[in-house]
KEDREN-744376 format. One record per residue (C-alpha): residue in three letters; z, x, y. Coordinates in nm, 3 decimals. Layout:
! residues N
<site r="ALA" z="Z" x="X" y="Y"/>
...
***
This chain:
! residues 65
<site r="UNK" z="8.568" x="11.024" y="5.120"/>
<site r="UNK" z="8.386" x="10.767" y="4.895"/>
<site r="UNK" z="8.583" x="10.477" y="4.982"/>
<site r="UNK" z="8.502" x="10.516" y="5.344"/>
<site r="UNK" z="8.172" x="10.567" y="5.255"/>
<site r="UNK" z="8.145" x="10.231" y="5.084"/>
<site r="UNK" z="8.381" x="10.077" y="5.348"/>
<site r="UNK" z="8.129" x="10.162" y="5.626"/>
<site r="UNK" z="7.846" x="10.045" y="5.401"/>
<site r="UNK" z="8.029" x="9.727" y="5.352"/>
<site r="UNK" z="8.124" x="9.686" y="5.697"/>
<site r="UNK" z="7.758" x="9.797" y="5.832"/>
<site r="UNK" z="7.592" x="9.547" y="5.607"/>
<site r="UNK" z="7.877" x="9.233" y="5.723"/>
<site r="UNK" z="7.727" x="9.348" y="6.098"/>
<site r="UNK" z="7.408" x="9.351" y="6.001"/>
<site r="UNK" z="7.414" x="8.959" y="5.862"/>
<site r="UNK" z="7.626" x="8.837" y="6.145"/>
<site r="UNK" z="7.378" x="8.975" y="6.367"/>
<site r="UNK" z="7.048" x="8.802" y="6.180"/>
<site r="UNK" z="7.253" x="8.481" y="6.169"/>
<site r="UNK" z="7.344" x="8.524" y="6.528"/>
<site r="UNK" z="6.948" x="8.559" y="6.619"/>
<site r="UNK" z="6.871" x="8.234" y="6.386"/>
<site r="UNK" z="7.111" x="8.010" y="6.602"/>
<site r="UNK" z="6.971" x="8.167" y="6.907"/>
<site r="UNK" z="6.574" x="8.115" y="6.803"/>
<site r="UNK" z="6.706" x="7.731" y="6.716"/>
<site r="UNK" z="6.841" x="7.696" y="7.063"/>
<site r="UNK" z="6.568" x="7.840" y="7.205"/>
<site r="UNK" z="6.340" x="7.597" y="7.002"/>
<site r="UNK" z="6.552" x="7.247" y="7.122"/>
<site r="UNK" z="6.507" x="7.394" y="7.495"/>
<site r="UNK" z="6.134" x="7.443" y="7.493"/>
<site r="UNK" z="6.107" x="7.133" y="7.362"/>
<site r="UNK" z="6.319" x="6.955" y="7.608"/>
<site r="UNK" z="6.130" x="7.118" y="7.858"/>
<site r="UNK" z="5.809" x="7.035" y="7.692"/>
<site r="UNK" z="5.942" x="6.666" y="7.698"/>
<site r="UNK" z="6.061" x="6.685" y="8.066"/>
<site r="UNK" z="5.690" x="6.814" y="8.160"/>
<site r="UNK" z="5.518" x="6.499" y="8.033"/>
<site r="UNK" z="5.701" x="6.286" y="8.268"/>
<site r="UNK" z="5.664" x="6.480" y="8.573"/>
<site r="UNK" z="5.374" x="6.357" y="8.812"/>
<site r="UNK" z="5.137" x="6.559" y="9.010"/>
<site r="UNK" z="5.343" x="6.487" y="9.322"/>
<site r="UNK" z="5.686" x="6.569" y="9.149"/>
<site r="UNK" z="5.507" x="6.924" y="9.041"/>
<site r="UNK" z="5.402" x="6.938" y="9.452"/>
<site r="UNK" z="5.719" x="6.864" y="9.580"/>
<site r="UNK" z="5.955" x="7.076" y="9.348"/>
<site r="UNK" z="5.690" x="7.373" y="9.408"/>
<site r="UNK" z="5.724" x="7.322" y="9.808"/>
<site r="UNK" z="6.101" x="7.306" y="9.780"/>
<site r="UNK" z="6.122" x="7.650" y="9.535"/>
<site r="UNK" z="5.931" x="7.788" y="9.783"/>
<site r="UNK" z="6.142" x="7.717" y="10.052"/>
<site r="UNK" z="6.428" x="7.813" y="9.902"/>
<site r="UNK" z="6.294" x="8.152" y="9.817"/>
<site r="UNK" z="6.243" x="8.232" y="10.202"/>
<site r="UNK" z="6.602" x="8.143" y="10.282"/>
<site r="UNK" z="6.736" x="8.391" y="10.043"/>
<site r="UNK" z="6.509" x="8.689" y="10.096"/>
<site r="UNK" z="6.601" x="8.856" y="10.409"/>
***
């Protein structure tokens, strides 16, 4: 009974570090995507904002019934 004990321990505490490494690599990927947005923002102009808001709209009608 002590061994499976420890085993679960063990096993519970491998989870527990894949799982904290698993939520560093997703803040990091989360990080390089706000910043590509951030970088894609800059270069959009008032009219590219306009035109890409029109066309979401638009789109949004055609697929709600």
């Amino acid at each position: 009974m002590e061994a499976s004990w420890r085993e679960c321990a063990f096993n519970t505490e491998e989870a527990l570090k894949a799982a904290n490494t698993e939520v560093v690599n997703q803040r990091e990927r989360i990080a390089e995507l706000l910043g590509q947005l951030a970088g894609l923002q800059g270069e959009w102009t008032d009219t590219d904002v306009m035109r890409i808001t029109t066309t979401n709209v638009g789109l949004q009608r055609e697929v709600r019934p």
